[in-house]
N, C-alpha and C positions, 0 to 999 in steps of 0.2 A: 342398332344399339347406339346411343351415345357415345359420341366419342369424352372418357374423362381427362379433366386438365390436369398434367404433373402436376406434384407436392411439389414445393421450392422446397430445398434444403433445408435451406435458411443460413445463417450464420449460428447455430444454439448452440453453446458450450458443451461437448464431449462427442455431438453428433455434428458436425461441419466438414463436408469433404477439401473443403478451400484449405483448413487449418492440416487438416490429416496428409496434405499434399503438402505442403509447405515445410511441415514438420519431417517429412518423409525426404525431402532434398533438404535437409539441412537447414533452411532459409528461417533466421529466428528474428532478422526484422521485418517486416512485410509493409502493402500499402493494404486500405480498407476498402473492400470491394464494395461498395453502398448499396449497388444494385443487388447485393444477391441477402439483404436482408428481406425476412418474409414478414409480410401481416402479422403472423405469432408472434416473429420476435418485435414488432413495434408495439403490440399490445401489450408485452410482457412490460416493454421500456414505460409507456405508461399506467399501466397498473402499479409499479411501482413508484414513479414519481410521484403519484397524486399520493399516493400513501404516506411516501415521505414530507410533502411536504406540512401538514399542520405538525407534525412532530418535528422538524428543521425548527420552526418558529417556535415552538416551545424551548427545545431543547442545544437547540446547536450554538454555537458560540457567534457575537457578531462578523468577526471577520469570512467565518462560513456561508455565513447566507450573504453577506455584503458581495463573496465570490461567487453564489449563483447567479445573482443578479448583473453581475458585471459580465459574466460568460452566455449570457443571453439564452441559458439553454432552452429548448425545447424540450414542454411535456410532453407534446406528443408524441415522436419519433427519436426511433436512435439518433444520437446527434454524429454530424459528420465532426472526424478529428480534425480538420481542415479549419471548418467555421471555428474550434472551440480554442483552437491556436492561433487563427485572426484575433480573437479577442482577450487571450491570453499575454499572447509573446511581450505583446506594449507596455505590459503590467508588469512582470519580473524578469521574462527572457526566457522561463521555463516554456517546454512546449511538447503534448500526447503524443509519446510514437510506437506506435502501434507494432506491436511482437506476435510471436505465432502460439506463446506459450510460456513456459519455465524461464525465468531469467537468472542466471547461476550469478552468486553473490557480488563478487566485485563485479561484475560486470553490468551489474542494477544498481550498484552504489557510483560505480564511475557513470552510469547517466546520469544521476542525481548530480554529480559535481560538475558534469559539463550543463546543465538545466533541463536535462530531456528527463520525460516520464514515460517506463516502458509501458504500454496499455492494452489489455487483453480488448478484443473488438468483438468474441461472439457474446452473449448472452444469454443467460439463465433461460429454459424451459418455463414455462406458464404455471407447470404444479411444482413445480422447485421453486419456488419465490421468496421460501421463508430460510432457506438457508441452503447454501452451496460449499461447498467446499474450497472450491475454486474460484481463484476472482474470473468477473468478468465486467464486461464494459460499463456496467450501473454500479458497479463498486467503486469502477478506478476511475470514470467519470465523474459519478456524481456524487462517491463520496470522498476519495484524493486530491482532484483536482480545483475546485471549489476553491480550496487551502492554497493552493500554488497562486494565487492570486493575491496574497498578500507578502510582500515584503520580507519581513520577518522571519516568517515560516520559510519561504523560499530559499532564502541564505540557510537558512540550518538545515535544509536537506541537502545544500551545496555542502555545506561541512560537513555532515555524514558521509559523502562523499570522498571527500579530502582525508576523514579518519580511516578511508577502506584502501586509500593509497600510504597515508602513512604505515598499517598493520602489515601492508604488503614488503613494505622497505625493512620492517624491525624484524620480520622472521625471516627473510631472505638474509640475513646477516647469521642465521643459529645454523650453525655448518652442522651438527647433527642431526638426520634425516630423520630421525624417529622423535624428537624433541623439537624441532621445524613441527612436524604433524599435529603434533600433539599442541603446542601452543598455538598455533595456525584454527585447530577447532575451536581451538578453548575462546581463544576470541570470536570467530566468526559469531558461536553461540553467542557471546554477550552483548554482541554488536546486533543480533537476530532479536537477541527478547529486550534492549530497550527497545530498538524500534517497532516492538509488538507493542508494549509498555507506553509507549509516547504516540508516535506516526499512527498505528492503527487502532490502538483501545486508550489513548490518553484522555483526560478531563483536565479544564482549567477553570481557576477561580475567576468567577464574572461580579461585578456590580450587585447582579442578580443571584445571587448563589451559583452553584457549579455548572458548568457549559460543556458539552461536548466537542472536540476537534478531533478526536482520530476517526480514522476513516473506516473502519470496521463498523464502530460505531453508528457514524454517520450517513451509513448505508443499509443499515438493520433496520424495521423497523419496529420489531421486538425488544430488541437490546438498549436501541439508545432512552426507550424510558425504563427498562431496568436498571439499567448503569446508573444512572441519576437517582431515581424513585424507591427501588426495590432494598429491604432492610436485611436481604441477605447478599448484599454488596460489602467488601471489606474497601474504603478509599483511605487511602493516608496520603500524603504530602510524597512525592519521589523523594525516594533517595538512592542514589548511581551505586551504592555497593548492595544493594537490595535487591534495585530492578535488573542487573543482569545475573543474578545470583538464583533467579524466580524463573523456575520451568513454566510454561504453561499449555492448556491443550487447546484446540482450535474448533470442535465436534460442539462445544457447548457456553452458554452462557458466562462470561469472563466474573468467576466471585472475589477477584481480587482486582483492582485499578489501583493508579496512581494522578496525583494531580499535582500541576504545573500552576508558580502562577503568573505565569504571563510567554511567550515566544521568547522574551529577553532571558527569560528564565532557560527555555529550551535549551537556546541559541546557550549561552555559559556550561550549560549540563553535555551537550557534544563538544564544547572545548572541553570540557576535565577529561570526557572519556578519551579523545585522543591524549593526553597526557599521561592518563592509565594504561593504554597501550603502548608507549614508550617507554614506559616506566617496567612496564614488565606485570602488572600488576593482573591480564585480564590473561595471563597465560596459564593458571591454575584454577577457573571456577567450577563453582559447584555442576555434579553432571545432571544429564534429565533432557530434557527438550528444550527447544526444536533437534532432530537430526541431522547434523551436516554429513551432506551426500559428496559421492566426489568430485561432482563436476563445480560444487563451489570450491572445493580444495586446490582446485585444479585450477579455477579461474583466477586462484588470486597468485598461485605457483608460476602461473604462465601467463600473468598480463600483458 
């Protein structure tokens, strides 16, 4: 009888023994094992870039695709974090490091302010292509990181950053433990749906009418011509006591966006919100989603 060759595991999001071990000692930052991606998963990686990219050109904003090009990525293969931070770091300082998983909230905000990007490395199954629940490496690659290469946008994820240290200093000061908690969620939420709102479902005004930058977005290839195209989209102009005030769910198509008009814009919209957080302002919002679990409460209790 033939002898048959093992399946490689692979690296595929929610079936990876590398991650399942990792996770299982505790280790939530890891390196990227390159070899132990399979065939599948490099065909997934390209199946999906080719898809995305006539829709990038239509629809993404310039600085997005000015970032793919600058990061040299490869369609064809998972790209190594290594290469994509050679060609990153020179550009803003930011640079992909690679997790095992869940990154609990301050502790994904204070990368952002030191310039790292946590980054899932396995990747979506072949018949999942059109939508995961979970990110993974073609979401935080090639639709997050793209964006880190400009300027602009870099600094105001460093201030995001900065707003989840200040949040951390103004409830550490509310000596009651049950009004700590409660203000502690109340912001995490508002600080969770602008950055749904902006970072990963945002639009901004181009030359050309409306552009895509968030990175949900940017990594769909369903959504990001609905977002733009589709007449059961609702888009209004941001506004900071709106967008953290607005639940949203993650299962389906976003019927509500906001738009930005420019990074300068961003960059001003996370100074107010850290202002609002000092101010006391983001300690009583409206309830609904996202859920904060404990271990974000936790991370920012015990930075």
């Amino acid at each position: 009888m033939p002898i048959l060759e093992a399946v490689k595991p692979g690296l595929t999001t929610t079936e990876s023994p590398f991650i399942e071990q990792a996770r299982s000692e505790g280790r939530l930052y890891i390196h990227q094992p390159y070899e132990l991606y399979s065939e599948q998963n490099h065909e997934a990686w390209r199946t999906l870039y080719a898809r995305m990219v006539p829709k990038w050109e239509r629809y993404a904003n310039d600085q997005f695709r000015a970032g793919v090009s600058s990061l040299c990525l490869n369609a064809e293969r998972v790209p190594k974090l290594e290469d994509v931070n050679r060609f990153l770091r020179p550009l803003t300082g930011f640079q992909a490091k690679p997790v095992s998983g869940y990154v609990p909230a301050f502790v994904f905000f204070d990368c952002l302010r030191n310039r790292k990007f946590p980054t899932t490395i396995t990747i979506r199954r072949q018949d999942k292509l059109d939508y995961l629940p979970e990110p993974d490496i073609f979401h935080d690659i090639a639709g997050h990181v793209p964006m880190h290469t400009d300027r602009h946008f870099a600094d105001t994820l460093v201030r995001f950053g900065e707003c989840a240290h200040t949040a951390a200093d103004v409830v550490a000061g509310i000596r009651d433990h049950d009004e700590r908690i409660h203000a502690l969620t109340s912001i995490i939420k508002a600080m969770a749906r602008f950055f749904w709102f902006t970072v990963e479902f945002g639009l901004m005004r181009g030359t050309d009418g409306l552009k895509a930058y968030g990175s949900g977005l940017l990594s769909s290839h369903g959504e990001i011509s609905h977002s733009i195209e589709s007449p059961e989209v609702q888009r209004y102009p941001i506004q900071l006591e709106w967008a953290v005030n607005q639940s949203f769910e993650i299962d389906h198509y976003q019927p509500l966006l906001f738009v930005v008009d420019s990074f300068d814009h961003l960059f001003r919209l996370v100074d107010r919100l850290e202002s609002w957080v000092r101010a006391g302002r983001l300690n009583n919002i409206a309830p609904g989603e996202p859920a904060v679990n404990e271990a974000d409460l936790e991370s920012f209790l015990k930075r």
